[in-house]
FIKOLZA-1660 file (N, C-alpha, C; in steps of 0.1 Angstrom, whole numbers, plus 5000, padded with zeros to 4 digits):
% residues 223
   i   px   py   pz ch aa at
   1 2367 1050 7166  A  X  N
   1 2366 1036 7162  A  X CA
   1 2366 1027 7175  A  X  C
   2 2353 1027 7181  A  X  N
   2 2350 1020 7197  A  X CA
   2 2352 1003 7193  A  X  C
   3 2343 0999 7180  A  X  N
   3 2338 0984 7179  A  X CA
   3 2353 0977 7171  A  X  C
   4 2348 0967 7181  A  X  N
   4 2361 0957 7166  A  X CA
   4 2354 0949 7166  A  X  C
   5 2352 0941 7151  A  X  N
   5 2348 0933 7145  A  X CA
   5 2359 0918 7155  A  X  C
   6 2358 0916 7161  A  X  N
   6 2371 0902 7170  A  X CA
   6 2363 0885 7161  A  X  C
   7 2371 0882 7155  A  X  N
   7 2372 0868 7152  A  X CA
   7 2377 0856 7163  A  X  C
   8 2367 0849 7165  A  X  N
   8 2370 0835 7177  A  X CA
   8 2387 0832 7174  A  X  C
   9 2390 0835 7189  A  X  N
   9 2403 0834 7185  A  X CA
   9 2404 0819 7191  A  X  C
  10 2402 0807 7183  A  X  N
  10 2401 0792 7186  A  X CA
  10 2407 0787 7180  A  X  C
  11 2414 0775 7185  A  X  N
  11 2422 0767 7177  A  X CA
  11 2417 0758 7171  A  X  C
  12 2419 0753 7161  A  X  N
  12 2414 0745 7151  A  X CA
  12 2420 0733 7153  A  X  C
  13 2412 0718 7145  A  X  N
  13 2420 0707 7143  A  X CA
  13 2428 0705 7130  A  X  C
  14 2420 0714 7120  A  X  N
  14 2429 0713 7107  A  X CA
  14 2436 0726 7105  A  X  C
  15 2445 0730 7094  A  X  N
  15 2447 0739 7088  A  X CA
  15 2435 0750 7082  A  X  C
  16 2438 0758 7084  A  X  N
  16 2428 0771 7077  A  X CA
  16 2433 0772 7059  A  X  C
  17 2419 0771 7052  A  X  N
  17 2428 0775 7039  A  X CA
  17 2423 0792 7037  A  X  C
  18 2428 0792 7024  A  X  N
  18 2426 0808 7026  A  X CA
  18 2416 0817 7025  A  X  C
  19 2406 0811 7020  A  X  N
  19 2392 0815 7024  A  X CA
  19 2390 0816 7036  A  X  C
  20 2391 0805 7044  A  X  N
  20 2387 0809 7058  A  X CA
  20 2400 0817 7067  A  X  C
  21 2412 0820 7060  A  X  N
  21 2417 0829 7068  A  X CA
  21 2416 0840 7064  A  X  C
  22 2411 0844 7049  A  X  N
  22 2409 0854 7046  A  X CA
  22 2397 0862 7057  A  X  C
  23 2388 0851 7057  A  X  N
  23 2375 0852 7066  A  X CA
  23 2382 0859 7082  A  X  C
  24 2392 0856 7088  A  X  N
  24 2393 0859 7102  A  X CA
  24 2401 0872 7100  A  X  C
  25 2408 0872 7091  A  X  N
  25 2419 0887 7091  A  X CA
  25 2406 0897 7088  A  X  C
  26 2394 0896 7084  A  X  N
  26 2381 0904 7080  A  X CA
  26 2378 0907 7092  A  X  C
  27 2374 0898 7100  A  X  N
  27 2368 0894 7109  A  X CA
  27 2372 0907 7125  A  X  C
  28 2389 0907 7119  A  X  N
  28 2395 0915 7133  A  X CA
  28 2397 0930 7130  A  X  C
  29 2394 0937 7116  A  X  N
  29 2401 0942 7109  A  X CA
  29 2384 0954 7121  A  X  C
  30 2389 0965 7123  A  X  N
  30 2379 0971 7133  A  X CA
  30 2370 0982 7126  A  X  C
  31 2360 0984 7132  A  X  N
  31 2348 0992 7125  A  X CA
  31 2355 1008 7121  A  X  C
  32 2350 1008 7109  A  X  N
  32 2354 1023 7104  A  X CA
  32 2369 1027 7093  A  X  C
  33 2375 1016 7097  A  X  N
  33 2388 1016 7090  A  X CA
  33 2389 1015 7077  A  X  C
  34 2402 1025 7072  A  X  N
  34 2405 1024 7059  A  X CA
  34 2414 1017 7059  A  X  C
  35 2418 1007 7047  A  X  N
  35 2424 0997 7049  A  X CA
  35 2431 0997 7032  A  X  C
  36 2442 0989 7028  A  X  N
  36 2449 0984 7019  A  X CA
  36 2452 0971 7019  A  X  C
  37 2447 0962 7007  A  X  N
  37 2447 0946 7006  A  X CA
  37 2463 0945 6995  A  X  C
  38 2471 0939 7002  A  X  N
  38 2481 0939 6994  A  X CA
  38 2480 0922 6981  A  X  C
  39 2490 0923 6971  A  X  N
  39 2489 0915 6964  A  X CA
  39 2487 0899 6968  A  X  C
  40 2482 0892 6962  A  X  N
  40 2481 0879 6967  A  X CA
  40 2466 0876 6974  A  X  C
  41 2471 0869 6987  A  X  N
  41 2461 0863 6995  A  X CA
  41 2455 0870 7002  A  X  C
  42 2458 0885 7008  A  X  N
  42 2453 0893 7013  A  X CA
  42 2441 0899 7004  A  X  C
  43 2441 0901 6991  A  X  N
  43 2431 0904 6985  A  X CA
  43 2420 0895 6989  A  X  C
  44 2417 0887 6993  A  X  N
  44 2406 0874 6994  A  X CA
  44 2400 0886 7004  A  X  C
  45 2404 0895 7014  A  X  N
  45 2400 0900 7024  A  X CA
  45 2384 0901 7018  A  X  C
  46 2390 0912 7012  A  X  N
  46 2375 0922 7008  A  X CA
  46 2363 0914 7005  A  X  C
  47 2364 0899 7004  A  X  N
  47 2354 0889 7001  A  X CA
  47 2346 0889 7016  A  X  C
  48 2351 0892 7028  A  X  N
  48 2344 0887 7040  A  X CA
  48 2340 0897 7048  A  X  C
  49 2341 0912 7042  A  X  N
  49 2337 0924 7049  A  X CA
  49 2329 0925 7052  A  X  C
  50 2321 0924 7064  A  X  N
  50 2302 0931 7064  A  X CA
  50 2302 0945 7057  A  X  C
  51 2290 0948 7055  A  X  N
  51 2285 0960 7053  A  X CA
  51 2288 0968 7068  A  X  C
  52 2280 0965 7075  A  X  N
  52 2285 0972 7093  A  X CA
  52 2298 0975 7096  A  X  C
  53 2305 0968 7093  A  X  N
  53 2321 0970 7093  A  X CA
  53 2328 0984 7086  A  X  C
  54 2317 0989 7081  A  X  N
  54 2317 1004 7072  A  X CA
  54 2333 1007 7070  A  X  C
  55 2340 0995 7063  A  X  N
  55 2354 0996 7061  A  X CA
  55 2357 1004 7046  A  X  C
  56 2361 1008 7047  A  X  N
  56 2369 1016 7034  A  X CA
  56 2382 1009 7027  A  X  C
  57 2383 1006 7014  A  X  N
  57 2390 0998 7010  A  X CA
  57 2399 1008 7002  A  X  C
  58 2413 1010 7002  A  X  N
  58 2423 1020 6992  A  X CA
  58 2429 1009 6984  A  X  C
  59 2431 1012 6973  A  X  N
  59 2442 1006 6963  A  X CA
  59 2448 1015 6956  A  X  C
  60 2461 1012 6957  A  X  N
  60 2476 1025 6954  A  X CA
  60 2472 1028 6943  A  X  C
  61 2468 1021 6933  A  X  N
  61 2465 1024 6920  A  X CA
  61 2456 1035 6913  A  X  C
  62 2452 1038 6927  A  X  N
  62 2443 1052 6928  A  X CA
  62 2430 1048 6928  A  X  C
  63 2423 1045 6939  A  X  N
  63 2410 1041 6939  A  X CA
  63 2409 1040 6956  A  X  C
  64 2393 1046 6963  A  X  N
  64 2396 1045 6977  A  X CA
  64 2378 1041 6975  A  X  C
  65 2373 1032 6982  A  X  N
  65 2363 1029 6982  A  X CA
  65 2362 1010 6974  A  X  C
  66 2367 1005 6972  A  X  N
  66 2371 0994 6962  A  X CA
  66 2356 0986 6972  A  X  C
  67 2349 0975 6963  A  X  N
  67 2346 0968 6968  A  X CA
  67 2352 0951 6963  A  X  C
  68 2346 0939 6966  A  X  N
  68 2347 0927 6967  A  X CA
  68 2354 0925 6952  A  X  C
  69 2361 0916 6952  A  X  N
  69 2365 0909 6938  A  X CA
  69 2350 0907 6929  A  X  C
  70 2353 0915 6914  A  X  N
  70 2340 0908 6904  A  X CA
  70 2343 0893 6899  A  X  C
  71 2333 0895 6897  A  X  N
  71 2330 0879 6891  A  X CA
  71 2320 0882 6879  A  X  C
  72 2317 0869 6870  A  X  N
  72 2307 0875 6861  A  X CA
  72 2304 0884 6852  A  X  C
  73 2290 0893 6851  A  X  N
  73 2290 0902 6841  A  X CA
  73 2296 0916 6851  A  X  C
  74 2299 0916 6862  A  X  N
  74 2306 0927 6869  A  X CA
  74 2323 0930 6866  A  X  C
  75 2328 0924 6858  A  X  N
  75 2339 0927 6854  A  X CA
  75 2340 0938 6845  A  X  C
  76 2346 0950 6845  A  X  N
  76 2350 0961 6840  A  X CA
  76 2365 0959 6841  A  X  C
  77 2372 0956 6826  A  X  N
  77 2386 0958 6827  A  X CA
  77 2393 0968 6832  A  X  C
  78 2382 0979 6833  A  X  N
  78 2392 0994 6835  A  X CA
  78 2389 0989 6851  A  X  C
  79 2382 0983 6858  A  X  N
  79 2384 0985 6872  A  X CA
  79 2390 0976 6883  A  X  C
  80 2407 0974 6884  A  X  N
  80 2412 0968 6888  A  X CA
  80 2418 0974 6897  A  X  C
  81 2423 0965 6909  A  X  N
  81 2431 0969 6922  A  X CA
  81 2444 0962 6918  A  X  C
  82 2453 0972 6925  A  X  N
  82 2467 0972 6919  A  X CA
  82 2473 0958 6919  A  X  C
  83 2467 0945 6918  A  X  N
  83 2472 0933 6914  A  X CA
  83 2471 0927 6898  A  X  C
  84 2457 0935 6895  A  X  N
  84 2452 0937 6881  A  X CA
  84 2443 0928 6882  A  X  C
  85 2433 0929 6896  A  X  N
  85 2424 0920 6895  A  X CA
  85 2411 0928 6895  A  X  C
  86 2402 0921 6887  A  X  N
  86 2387 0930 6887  A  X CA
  86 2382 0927 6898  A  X  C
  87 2376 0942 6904  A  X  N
  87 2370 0945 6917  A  X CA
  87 2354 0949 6912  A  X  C
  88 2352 0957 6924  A  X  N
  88 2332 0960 6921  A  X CA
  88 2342 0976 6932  A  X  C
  89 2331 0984 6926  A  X  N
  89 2329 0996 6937  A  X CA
  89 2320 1001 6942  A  X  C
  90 2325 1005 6952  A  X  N
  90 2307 1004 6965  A  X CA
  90 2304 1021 6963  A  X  C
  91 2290 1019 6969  A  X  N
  91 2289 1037 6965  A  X CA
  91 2297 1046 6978  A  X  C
  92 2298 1054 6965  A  X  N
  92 2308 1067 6973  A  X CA
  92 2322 1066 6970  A  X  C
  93 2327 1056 6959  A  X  N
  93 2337 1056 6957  A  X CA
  93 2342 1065 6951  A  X  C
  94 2358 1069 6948  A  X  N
  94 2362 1080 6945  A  X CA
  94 2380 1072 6934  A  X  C
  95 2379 1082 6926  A  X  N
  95 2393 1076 6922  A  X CA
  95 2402 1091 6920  A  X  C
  96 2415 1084 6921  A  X  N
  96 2426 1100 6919  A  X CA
  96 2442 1097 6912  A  X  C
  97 2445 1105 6913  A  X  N
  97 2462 1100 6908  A  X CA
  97 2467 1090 6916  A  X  C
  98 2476 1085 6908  A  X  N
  98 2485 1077 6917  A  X CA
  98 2495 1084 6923  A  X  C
  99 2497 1095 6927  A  X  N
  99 2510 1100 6934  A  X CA
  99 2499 1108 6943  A  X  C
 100 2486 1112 6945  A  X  N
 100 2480 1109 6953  A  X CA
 100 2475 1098 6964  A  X  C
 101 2475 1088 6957  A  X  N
 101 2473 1074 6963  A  X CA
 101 2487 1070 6974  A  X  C
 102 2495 1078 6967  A  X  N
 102 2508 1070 6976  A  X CA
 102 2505 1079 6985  A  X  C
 103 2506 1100 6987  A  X  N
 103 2502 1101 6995  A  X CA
 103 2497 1099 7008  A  X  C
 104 2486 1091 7005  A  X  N
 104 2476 1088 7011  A  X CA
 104 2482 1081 7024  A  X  C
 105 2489 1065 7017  A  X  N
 105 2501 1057 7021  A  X CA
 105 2510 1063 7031  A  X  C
 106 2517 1072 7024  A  X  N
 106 2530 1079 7030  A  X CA
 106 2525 1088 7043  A  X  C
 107 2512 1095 7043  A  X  N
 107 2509 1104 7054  A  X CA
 107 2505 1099 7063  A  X  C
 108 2502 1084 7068  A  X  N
 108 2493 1080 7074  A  X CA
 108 2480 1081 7077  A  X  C
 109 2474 1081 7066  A  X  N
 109 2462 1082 7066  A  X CA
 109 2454 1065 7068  A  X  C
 110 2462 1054 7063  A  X  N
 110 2456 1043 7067  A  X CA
 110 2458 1037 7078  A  X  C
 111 2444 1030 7084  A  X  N
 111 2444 1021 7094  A  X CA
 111 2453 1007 7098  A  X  C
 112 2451 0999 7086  A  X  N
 112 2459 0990 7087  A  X CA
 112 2459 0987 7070  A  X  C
 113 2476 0977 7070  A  X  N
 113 2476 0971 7055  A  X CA
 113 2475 0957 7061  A  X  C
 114 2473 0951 7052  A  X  N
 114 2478 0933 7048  A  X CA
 114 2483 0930 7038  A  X  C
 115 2498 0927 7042  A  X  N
 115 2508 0920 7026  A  X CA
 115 2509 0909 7027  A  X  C
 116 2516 0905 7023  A  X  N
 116 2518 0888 7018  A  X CA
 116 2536 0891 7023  A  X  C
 117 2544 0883 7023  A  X  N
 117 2557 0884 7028  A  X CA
 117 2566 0866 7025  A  X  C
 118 2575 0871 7023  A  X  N
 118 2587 0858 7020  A  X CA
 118 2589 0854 7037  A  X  C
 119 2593 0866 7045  A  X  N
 119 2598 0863 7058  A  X CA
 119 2590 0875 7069  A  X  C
 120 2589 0869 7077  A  X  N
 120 2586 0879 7096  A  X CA
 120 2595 0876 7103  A  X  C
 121 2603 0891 7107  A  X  N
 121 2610 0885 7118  A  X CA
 121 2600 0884 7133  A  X  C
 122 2612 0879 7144  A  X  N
 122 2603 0878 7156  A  X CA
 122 2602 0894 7161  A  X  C
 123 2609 0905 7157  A  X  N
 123 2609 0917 7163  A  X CA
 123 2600 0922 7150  A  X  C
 124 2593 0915 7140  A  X  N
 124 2582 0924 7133  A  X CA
 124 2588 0929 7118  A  X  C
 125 2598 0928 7114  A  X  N
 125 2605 0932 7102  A  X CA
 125 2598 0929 7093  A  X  C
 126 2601 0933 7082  A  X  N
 126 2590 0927 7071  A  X CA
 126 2600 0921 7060  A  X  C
 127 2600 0914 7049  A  X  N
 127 2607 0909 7037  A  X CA
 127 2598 0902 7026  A  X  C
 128 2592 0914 7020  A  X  N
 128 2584 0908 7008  A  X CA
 128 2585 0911 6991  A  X  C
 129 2595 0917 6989  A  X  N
 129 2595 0922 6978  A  X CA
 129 2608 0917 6965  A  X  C
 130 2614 0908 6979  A  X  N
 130 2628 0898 6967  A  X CA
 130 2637 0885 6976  A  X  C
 131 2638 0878 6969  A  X  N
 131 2643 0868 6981  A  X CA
 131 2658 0868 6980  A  X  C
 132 2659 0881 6967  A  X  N
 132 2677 0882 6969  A  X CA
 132 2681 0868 6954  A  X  C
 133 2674 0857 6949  A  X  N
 133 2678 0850 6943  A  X CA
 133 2687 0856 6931  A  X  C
 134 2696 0850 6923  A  X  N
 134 2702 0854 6911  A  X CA
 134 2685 0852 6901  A  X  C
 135 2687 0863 6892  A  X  N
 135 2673 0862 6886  A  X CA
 135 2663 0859 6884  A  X  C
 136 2657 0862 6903  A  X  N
 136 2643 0865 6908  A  X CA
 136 2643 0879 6902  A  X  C
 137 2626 0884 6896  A  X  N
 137 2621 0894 6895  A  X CA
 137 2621 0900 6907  A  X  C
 138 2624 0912 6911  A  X  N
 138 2619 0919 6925  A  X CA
 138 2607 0925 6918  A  X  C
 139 2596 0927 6930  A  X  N
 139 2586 0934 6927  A  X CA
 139 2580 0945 6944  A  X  C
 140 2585 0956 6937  A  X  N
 140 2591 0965 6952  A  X CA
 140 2571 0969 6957  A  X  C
 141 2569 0979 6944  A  X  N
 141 2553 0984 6942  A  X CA
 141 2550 0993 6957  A  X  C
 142 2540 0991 6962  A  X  N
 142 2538 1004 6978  A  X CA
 142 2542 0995 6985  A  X  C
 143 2550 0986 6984  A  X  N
 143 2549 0977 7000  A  X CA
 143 2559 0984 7005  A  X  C
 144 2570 0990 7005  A  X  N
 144 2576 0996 7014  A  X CA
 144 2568 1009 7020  A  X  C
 145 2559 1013 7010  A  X  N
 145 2551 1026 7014  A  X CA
 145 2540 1023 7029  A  X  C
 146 2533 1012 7023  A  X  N
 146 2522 1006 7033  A  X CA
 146 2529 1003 7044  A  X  C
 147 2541 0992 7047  A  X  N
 147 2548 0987 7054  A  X CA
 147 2554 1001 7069  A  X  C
 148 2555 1011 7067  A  X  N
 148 2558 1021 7075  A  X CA
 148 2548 1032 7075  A  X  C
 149 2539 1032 7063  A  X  N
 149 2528 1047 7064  A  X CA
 149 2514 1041 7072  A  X  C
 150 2513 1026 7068  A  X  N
 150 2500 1019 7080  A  X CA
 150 2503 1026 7091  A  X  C
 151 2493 1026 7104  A  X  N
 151 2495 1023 7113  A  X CA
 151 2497 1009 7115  A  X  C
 152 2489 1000 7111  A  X  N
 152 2496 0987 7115  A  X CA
 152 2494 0977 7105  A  X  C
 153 2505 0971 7105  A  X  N
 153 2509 0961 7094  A  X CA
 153 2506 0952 7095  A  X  C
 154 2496 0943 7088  A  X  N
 154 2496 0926 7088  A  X CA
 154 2497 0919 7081  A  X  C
 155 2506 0907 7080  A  X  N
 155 2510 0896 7072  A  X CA
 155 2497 0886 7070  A  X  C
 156 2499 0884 7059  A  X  N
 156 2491 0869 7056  A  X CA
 156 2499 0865 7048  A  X  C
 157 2505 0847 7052  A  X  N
 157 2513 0836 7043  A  X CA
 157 2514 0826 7045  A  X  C
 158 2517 0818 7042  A  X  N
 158 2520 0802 7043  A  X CA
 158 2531 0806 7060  A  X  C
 159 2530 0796 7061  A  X  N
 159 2540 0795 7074  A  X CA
 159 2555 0787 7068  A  X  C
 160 2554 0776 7064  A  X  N
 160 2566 0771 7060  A  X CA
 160 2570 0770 7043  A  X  C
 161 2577 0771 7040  A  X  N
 161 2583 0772 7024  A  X CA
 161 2579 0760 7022  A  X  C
 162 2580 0757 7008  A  X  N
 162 2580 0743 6998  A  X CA
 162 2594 0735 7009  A  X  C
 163 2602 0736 7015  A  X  N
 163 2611 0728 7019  A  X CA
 163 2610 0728 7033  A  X  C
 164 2597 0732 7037  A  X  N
 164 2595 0731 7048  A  X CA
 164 2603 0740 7061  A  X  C
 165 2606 0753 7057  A  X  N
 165 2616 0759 7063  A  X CA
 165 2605 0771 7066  A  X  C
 166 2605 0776 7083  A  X  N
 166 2598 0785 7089  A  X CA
 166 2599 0799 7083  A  X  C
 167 2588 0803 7080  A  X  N
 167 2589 0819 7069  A  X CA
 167 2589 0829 7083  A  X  C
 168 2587 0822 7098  A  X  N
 168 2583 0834 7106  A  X CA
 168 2599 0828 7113  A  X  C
 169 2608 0843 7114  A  X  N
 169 2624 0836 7117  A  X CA
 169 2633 0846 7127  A  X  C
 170 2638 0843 7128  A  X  N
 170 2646 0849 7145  A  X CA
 170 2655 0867 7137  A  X  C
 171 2658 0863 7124  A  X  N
 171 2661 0872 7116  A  X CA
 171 2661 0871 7105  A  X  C
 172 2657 0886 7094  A  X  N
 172 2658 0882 7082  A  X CA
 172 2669 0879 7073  A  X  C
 173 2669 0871 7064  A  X  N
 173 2677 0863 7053  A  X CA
 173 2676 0872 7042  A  X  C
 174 2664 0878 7039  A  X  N
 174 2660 0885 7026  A  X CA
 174 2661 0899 7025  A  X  C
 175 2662 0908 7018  A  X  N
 175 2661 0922 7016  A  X CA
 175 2651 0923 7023  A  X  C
 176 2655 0940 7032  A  X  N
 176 2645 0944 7039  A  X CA
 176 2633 0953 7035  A  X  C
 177 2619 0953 7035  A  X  N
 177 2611 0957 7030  A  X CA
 177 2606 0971 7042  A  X  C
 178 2606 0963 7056  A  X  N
 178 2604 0978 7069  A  X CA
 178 2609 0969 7079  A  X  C
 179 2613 0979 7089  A  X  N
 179 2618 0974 7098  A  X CA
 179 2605 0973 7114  A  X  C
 180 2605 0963 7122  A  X  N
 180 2598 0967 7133  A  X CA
 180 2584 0973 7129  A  X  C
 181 2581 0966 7117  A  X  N
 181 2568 0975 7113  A  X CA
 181 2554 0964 7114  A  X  C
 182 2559 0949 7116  A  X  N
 182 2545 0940 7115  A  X CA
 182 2543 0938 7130  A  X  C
 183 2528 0941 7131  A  X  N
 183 2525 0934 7145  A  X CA
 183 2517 0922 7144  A  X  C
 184 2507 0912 7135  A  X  N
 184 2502 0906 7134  A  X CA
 184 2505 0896 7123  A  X  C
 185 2510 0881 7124  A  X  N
 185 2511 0873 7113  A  X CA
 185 2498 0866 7112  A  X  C
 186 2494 0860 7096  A  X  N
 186 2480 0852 7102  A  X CA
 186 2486 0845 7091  A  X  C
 187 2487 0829 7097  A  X  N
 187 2493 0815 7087  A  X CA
 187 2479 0808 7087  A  X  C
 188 2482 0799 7081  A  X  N
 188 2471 0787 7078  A  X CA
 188 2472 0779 7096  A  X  C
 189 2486 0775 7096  A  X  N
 189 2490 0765 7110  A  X CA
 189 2485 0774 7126  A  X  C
 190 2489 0789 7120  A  X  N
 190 2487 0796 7136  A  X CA
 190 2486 0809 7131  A  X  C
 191 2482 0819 7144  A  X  N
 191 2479 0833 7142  A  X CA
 191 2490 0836 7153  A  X  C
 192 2501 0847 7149  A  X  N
 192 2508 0852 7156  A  X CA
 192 2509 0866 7160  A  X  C
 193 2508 0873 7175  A  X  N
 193 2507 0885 7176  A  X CA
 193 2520 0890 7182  A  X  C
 194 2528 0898 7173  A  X  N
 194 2543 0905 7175  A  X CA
 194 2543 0921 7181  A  X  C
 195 2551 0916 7196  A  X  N
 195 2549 0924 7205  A  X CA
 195 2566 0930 7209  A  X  C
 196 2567 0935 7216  A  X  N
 196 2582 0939 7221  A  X CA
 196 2585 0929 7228  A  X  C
 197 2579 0922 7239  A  X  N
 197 2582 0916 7245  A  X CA
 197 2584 0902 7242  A  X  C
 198 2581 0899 7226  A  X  N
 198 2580 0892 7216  A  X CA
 198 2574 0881 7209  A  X  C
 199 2569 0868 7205  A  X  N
 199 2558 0867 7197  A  X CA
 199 2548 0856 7205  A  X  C
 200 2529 0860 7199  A  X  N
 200 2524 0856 7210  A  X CA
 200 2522 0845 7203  A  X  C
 201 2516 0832 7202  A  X  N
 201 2505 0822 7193  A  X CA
 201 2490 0829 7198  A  X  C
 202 2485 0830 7193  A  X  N
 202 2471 0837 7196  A  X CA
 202 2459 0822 7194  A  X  C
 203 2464 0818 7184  A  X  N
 203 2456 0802 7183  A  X CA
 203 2466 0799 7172  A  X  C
 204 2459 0781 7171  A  X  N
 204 2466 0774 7163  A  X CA
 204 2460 0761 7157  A  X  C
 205 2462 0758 7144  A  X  N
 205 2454 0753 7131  A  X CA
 205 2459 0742 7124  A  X  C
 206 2454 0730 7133  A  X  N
 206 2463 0715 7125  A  X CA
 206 2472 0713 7133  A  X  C
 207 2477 0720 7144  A  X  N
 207 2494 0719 7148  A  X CA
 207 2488 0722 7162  A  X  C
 208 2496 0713 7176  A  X  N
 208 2496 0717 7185  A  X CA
 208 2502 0730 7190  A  X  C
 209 2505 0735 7200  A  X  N
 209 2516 0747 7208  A  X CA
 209 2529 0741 7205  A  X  C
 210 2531 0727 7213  A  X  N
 210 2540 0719 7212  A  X CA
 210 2550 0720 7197  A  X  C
 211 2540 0714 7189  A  X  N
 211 2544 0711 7178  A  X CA
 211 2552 0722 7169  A  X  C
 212 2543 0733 7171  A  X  N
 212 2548 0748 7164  A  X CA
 212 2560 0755 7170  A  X  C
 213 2564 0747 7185  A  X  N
 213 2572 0755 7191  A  X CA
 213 2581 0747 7188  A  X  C
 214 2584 0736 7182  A  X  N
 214 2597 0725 7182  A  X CA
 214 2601 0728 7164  A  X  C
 215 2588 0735 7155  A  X  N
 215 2599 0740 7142  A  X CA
 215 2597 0753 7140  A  X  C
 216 2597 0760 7149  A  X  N
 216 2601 0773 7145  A  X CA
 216 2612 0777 7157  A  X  C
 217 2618 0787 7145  A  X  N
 217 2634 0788 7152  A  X CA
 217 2633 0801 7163  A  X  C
 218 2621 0808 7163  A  X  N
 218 2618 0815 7175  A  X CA
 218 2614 0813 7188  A  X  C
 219 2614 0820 7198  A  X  N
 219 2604 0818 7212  A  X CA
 219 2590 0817 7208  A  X  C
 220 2580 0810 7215  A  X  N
 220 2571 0814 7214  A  X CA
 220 2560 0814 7224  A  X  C
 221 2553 0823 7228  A  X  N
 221 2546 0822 7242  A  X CA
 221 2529 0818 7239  A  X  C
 222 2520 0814 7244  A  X  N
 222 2507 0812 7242  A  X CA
 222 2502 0829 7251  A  X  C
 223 2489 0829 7243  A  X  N
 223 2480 0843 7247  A  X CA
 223 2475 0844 7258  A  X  C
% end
């Protein structure tokens, strides 16, 4: 895997909505890779894939080959990706058990995942599966699997809660989903790249450097 697909890593005057962030996490995701779209916003991925990008798409639900969200007369109820949304499948697809699919997960056989997440720490932790509330649903499903069997993990989420409080945080608040396992966040406001040496702004969307660095409770260095 020599080529990466690299998305202009530029800073914007507005916010990114999620189409077009869907559009850049596509964009970086590198030629040849098998990949897992986790529930949510990450699913948008599979909408901005080239064909050249000869990406392989897994869903835990037992399916490796998935193509784009259907629409239309392409909807087949039996063919959903583990959010229970109708997909399309590209040729050469393949389907199998689900305790093969986790497999898959568990052995490292994938390139990278994209989840959706409540919190990021600044050392990369992940927290997406309960916020801990008294009678929140938890919904566990592969994300602890994807979260440590990827090689590399990436977030796609809002950056700040409904009350305006930073989802990317110095430590987590919430039950732990992996530890040290995200290296890349992608927000609407900014794209962040989590390193040992710790988090980069890669660009940023609506929001100065300035700005992003005065409400989040982390360091944060420019690329």
């Amino acid at each position: 895997m020599s080529t990466t697909y690299t998305s202009t890593h530029t800073s914007t005057d507005a916010p990114l909505g999620k189409d077009e962030l869907a559009q850049l996490v596509a964009a970086d995701i590198t030629r040849g890779s098998f990949v897992n779209l986790g529930i949510g916003q990450p699913t948008l991925v599979s909408n901005y894939l080239s064909p050249d990008q000869d990406v392989t798409l897994h869903t835990e639900n037992g399916m490796l080959g998935m193509g784009p969200q259907a629409t239309g007369e392409q909807v087949d109820e039996d063919l959903i990706n583990a959010g229970k949304i109708p997909v399309t499948e590209l040729p050469g697809a393949s389907y199998f058990h689900h305790a093969d699919s986790f497999a898959m997960m568990r052995g490292g056989h994938l390139d990278v995942c994209v989840l959706g997440a409540f919190q990021v720490s600044q050392s990369g932790d992940l927290a997406n599966w309960h916020t801990g509330a008294p009678g929140a649903i938890p919904a566990v499903g592969g994300a602890m699997d994807l979260a440590i069997g990827a090689k590399e993990t990436w977030v796609m989420m809002g950056l700040f809660t409904k009350q305006g409080e930073s989802k990317l945080v110095e430590a987590l608040t919430y039950p732990v989903t992996g530890l040290g396992c995200v290296s890349r966040v992608y927000t609407e406001s900014a794209v962040f790249l989590i390193r040992p040496e710790g988090v980069t702004v890669r660009s940023t969307h609506g929001i100065t450097f300035e700005e992003l660095a005065g409400r989040l409770p982390v360091e944060l260095t420019r690329a």
